[in-house]
C-alpha positions as CSV (number, residue, x, y, z in Angstrom):
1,X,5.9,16.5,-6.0
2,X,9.0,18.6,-4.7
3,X,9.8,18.8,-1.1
4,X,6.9,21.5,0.0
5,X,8.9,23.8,1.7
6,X,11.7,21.7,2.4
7,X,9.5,19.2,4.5
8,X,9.0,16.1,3.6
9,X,5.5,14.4,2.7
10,X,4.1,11.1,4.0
11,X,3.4,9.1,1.0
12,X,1.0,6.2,1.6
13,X,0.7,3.1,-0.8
14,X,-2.2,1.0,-0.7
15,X,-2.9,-2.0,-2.3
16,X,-5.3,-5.2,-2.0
17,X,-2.4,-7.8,-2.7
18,X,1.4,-8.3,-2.1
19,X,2.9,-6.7,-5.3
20,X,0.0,-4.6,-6.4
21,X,1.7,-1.6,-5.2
22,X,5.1,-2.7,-7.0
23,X,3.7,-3.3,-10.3
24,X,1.4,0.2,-10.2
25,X,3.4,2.5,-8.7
26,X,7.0,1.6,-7.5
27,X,9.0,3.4,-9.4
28,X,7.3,6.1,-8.5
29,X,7.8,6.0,-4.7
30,X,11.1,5.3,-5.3
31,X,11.6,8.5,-7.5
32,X,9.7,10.2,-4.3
33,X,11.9,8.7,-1.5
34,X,15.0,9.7,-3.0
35,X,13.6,13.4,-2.6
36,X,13.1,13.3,0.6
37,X,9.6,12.0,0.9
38,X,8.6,9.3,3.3
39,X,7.1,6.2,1.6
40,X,4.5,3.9,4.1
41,X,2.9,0.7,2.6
42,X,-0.3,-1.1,3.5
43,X,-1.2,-4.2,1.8
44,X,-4.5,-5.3,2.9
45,X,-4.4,-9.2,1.8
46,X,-2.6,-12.2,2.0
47,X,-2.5,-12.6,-1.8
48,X,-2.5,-16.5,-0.7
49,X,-5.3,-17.4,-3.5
50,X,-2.2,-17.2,-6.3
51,X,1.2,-18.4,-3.9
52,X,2.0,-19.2,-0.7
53,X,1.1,-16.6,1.6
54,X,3.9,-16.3,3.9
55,X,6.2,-16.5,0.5
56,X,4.5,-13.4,-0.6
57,X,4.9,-11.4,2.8
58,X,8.5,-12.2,2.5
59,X,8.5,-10.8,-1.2
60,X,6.4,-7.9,0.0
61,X,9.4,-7.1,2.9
62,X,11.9,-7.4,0.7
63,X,9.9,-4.8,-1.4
64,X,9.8,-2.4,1.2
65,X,13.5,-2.7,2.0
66,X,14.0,-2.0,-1.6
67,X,11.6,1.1,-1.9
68,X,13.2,2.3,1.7
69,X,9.6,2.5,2.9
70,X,9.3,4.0,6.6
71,X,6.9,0.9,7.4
72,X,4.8,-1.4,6.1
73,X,1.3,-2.6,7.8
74,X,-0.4,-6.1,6.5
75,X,-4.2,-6.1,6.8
76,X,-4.7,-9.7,6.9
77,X,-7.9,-9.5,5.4
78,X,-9.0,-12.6,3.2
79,X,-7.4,-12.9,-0.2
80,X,-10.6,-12.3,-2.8
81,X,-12.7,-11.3,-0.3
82,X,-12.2,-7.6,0.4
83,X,-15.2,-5.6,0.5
84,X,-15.9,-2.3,1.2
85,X,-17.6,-1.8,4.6
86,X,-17.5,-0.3,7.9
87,X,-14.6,-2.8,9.1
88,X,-12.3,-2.3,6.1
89,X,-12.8,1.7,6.2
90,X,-12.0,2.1,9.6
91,X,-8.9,-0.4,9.2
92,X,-7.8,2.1,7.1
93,X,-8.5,5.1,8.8
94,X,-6.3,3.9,11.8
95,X,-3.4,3.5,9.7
96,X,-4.1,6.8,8.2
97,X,-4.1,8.1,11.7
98,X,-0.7,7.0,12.5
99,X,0.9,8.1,9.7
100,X,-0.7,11.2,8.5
101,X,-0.8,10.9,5.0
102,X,-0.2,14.2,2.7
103,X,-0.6,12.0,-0.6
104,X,-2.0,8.5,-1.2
105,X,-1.4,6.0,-4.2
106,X,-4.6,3.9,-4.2
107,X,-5.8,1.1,-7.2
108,X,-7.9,2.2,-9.9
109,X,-12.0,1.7,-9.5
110,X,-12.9,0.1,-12.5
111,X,-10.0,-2.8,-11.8
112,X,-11.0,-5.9,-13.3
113,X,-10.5,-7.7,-9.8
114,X,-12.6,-7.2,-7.6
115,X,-10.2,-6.7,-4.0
116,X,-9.1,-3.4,-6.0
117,X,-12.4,-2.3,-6.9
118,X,-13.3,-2.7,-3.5
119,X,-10.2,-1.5,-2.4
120,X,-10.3,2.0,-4.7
């Protein structure tokens, strides 16, 4: 994706855990913010069921810096418990809101976990 116009595009990563969105898609973000486009992250969980939770938020932040990402938002949603309903869609929506997303980066549906299948 080339700068549209010369104007830049909101990119919006989501994942269900700190580091999902590093390990699927960070390189390619990265490739994206250096041409311009702004990168936002949302990570819906903890991701306390494999680390300590406020361990991971700092890796996650660090992440960010490293990316260059505009902002990141934190759910706080329980760690193996997302599921897709009316509170979880609308939690997204309002970030979507804000931000006004021209692209998103979202996980795959047929995950084998099931926060990212509840998640895509």
């Amino acid at each position: 994706m080339e700068l549209q116009g010369g104007n830049p595009m909101n990119i919006l990563a989501i994942g269900a855990h700190p580091d999902d969105i590093e390990y699927g898609c960070a390189g390619t973000l990265i490739k994206y913010r250096r041409q311009g486009h702004q990168i936002f992250l949302l990570v819906l969980t903890s991701g306390s069921r494999k680390g300590d939770a406020q361990v991971r938020e700092a890796e996650q932040r660090e992440s960010a810096r490293i990316i260059n990402a505009e902002k990141i938002f934190f759910g706080g949603y329980p760690d193996t418990e997302l599921t897709c309903d009316r509170d979880l869609i609308a939690y997204i929506e309002r970030i979507a809101r804000q931000i006004h997303p021209d692209f998103a980066f979202v996980p795959y549906p047929d995950d084998t976990h099931q926060d990212h299948r509840a998640l895509a």
